[in-house]
C-alpha positions, -999 to 999 in steps of 0.1 A, spaced: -94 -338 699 -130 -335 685 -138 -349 646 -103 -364 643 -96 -378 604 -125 -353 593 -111 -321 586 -95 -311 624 -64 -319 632 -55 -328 667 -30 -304 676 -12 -273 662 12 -280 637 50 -280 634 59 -252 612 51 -263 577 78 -243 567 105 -260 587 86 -294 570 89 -293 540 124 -278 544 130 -314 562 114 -332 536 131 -312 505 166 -321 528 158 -361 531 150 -362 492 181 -347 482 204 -367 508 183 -398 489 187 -388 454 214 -366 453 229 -390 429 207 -393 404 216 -361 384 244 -382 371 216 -406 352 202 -395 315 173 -415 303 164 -446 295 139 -470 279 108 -457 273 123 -418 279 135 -417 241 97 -428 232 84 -400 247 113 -374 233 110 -386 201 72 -386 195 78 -344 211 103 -337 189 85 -353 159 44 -347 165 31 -318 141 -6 -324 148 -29 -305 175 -25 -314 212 -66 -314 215 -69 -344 191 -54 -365 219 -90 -354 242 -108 -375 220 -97 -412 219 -108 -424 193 -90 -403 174 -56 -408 194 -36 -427 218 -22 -407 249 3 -435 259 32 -430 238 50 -467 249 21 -486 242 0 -465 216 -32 -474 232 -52 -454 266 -69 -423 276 -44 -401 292 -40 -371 272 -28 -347 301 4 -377 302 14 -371 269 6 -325 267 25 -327 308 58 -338 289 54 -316 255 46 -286 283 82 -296 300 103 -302 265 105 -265 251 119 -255 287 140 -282 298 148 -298 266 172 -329 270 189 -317 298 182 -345 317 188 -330 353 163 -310 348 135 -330 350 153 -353 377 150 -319 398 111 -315 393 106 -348 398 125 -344 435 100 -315 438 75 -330 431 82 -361 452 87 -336 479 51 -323 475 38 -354 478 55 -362 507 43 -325 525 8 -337 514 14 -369 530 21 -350 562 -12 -329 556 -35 -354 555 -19 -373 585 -26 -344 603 -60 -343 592 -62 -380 600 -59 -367 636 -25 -381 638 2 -363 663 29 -340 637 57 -367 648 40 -396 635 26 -377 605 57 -363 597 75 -398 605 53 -411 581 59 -385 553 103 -392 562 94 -428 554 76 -415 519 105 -397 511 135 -422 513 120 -453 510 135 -476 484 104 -492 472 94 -454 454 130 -449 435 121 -465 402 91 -440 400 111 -410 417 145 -423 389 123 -424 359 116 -398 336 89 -419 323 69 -422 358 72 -382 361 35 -380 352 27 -408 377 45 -389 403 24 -357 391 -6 -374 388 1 -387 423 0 -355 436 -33 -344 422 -45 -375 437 -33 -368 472 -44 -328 469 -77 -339 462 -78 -363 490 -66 -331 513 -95 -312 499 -123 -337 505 -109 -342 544 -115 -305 546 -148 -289 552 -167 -263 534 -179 -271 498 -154 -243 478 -132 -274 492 -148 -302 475 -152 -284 445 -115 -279 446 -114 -319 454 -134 -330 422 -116 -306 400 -79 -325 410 -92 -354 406 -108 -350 373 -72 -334 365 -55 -366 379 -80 -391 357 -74 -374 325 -34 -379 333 -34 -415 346 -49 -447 341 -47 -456 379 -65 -423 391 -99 -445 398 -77 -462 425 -90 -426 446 -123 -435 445 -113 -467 466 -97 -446 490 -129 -419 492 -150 -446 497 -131 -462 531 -124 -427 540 -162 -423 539 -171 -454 557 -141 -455 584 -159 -418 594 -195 -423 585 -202 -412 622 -180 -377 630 -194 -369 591 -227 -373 601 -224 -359 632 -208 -327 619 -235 -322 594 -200 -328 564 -212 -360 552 -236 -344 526 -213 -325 510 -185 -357 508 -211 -375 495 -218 -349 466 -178 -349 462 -174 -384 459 -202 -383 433 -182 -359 413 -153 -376 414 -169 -411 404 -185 -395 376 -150 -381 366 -137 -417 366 -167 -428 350 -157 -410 320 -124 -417 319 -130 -454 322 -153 -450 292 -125 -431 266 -105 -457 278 -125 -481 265 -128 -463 234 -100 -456 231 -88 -498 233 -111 -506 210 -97 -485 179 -61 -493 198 -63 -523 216 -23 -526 219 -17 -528 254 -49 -552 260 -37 -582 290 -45 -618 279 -76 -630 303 -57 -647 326 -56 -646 361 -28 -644 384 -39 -651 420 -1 -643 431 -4 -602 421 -24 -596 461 6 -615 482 37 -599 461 16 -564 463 18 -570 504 53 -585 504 67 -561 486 53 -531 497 60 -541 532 98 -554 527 116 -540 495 147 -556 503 162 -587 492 156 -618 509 132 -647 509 99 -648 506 92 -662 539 107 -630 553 88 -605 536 59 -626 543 70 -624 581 71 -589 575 42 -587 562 25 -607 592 43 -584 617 28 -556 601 -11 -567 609 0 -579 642 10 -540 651 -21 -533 633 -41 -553 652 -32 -539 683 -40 -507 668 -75 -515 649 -96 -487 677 -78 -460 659 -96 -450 631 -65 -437 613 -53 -474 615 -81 -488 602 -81 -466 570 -45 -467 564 -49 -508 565 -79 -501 544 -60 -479 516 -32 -503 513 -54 -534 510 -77 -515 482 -44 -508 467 -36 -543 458 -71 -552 450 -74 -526 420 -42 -539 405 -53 -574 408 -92 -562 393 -77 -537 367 -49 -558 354 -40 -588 373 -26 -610 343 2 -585 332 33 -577 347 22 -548 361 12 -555 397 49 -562 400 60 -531 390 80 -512 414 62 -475 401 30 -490 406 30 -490 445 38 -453 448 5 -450 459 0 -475 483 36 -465 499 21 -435 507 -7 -452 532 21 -475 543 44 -454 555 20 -431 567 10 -465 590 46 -469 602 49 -431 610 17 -434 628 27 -466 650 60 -459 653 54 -424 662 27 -434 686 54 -456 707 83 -429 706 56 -399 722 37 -423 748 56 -457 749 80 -464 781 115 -469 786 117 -500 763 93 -495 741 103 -459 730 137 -476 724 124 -500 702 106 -478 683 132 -452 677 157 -479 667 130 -491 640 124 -457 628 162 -448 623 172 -485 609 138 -473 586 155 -442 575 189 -445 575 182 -483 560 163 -472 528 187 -443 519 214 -460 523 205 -485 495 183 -459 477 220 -438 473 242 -467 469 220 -497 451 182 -479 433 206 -451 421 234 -462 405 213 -492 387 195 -465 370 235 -451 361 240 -485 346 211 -483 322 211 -446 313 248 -453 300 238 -465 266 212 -435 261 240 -411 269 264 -427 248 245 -434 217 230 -391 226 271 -380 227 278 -401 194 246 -386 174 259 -351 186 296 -357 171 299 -332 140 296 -346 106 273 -342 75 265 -385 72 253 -407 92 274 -429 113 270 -468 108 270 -490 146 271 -522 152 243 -536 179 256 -553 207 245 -564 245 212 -555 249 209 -536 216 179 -547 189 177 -536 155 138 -530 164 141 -518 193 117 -486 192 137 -463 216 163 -467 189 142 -443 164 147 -410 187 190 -417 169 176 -428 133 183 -389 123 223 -393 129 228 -430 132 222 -458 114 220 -496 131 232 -525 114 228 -555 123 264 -583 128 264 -595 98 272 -562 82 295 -550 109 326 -560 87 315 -534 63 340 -503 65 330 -474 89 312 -496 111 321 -499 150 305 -511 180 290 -490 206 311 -497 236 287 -495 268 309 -492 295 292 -504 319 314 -528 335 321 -509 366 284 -504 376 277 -539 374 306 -550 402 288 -524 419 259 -545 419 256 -581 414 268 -598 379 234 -602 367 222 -568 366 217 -570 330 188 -597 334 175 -577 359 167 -550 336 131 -538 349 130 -553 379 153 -547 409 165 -579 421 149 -574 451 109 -576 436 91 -608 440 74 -613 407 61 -647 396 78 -669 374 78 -665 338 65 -696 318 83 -685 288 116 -665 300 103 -635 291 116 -604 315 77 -590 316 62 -612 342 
């Protein structure tokens, strides 16, 4: 098993056919439900600045000139907001649509997983253990629910192809490498978290590089690809400057690293001191793994995870975000896959017992709440886009008059994709004829859950996320 984790693998492969069959059948058994939801906040943001936008797609290249981020008007993305005006004129609002290439795509990422395990010098259990984790577990379903993550999930994607590419030799390869990437940084803010990733790749396997005459040509790659970031990072800063909306308050929050670990490691819901049991049992197996190179950079890419969050934007609620540790599931999982893997092909009696109890509780664990919890929350808050998108269909040449009510504002921007066919008045005008209020009917989802689902509203109850010092839902 010569130059493991440098472009060889260590033994032939499963049929990758059969894989991503596998893969494509444990995403669907996961998220079979979800073609039920419609969208919600944030979606109608993006659907109405589509339907409404006249100008040139090019203008958004230059950022000074204008935002990419359609929620919060400000960033450098423009391949976010062109990747959803691409998918409008075919899919339209037919929400299942896009709920199917985001499965697809999810799927991808999870057969690229499984790639770069194998490249990793990784057995194909483990790596595609680690790629079964990816695809059911329940800390990814608020990116994988959302059509407003679908870029993430795309951008994801280049990310990880890239990362395939530069594990592989030749230099048509790392050409291929720095021309994903500089796709992926001119469609996400977070792409620069890759260059972390290169770099521990790099240093974990300074020595097989160097002694297979590759590490020249990674270098040049990783060059490339900072570069890349480098000028992405710059239009962003341009572009904040002449649109400085989204800008944290200098603050610090020495809390994001610990909730990054506890909740990547345990998305379920129990105390803290659990997860951060969790979270200790995790290094211990670790530990006992840290000759294996693949260990060491898995540990590595998880850890640089939760220290670009906390660099980039530790004073905002972001760290906490669910969507947010998409990538550093990928590394974690992979870890699990590896470890557990290990244990079910060489371990004895006991511990192969062990291990395969872990693995299925791991699988069978995750979808279960992933079909029956992550899922039908998402049901619960798509009902008010689908209602108030059924009631602006109805037939009728005027405008019809609703009353807010729950979790309804009068300035609520998602509200502006109806302004066309309803009108929004506020409770003091409700007594005025023709006007009736939106009935949300979504009592039954919330026995489903717990009774304060509505407070939970972007955050599953389950996320640690510091207190807030002024109620607010964003911390």
């Amino acid at each position: 098993m010569q130059n493991q984790g440098v472009g060889r693998k260590a033994e032939q492969d499963l049929s990758e056919g059969w894989v991503f069959a596998l893969l494509a059948a444990s995403v669907l058994a996961a998220y079979f439900g979800a073609f039920r939801n419609y969208f919600i906040n944030d979606d109608f943001l993006h659907l109405d600045f589509i339907q409404s936008f006249r100008g040139s797609y090019l203008e958004f290249f230059l950022p000074h000139l204008r935002p990419s981020d359609v929620v919060t008007g400000a960033r450098y993305e423009p391949l976010h907001v062109i990747f959803y005006a691409l998918l409008y004129p075919v899919f339209g609002m037919f929400f299942p649509a896009y709920q199917a290439l985001h499965l697809v795509l999810h799927t991808l990422n999870a057969w690229l997983i499984f790639r770069i395990g194998r490249h990793l010098g990784i057995q194909s259990s483990g790596a595609l253990l680690g790629a079964l984790f990816f695809c059911v577990y329940r800390l990814n379903s608020q990116a994988v629910l959302w059509y407003s993550s679908l870029f993430c999930t795309a951008a994801a994607g280049l990310m990880l192809g890239a990362f395939l590419a530069l594990m592989r030799p030749g230099f048509r390869h790392q050409a291929v490498s720095a021309g994903l990437f500089f796709a992926a940084s001119l469609m996400s803010l977070r792409a620069p978290q890759y260059l972390l990733l290169a770099a521990a790749w790099l240093w974990i396997y300074r020595k097989p590089l160097t002694d297979g005459g590759l590490l020249k040509e990674k270098f040049a790659a990783g060059l490339a690809a900072a570069a890349a970031a480098g000028l992405s990072g710059a239009a962003n800063v341009i572009s904040w400057r002449h649109f400085p909306n989204d800008l944290p308050p200098p603050e610090i929050d020495l809390f994001a690293i610990p909730a990054f670990l506890m909740n990547l490691v345990f998305p379920y819901e129990a105390p803290w001191f659990l997860k951060a049991a969790a979270v200790a049992l995790t290094a211990a197996l670790a530990a006992f793994r840290w000759k294996d190179a693949a260990v060491r950079f898995l540990v590595c890419a998880a850890l640089l995870n939760s220290v670009f969050w906390f660099l980039l934007i530790s004073c905002s609620h972001l760290p906490y975000a669910p969507r947010y540790l998409y990538l550093g599931s990928v590394f974690y999982c992979l870890l699990m896959g590896h470890i557990l893997g290990s244990a079910l092909r060489g371990g004895r009696g006991l511990q192969r017992i062990l291990a395969g109890l872990l693995a299925a509780g791991f699988l069978l664990g995750n979808m279960v709440l992933t079909v029956r919890q992550d899922t039908v929350w998402f049901r619960y808050l798509s009902v008010r886009g689908e209602k108030l998108t059924a009631l602006a269909a109805e037939p009728g040449a005027e405008r019809k008059r609703l009353k807010l009510e729950g979790d309804f504002f009068e300035d609520d921007p998602n509200l502006n994709f109806f302004r066309g066919r309803l009108e929004f008045v506020s409770p003091e005008q409700a007594d005025q004829a023709g006007v009736f209020a939106v009935d949300l009917e979504r009592e039954k989802y919330q026995r489903i859950l717990r009774r304060d689902i509505g407070k939970d509203y972007w955050f599953q109850p389950w996320f640690i996320k510091r207190p807030c010092r002024d109620d607010s839902p964003w911390c």
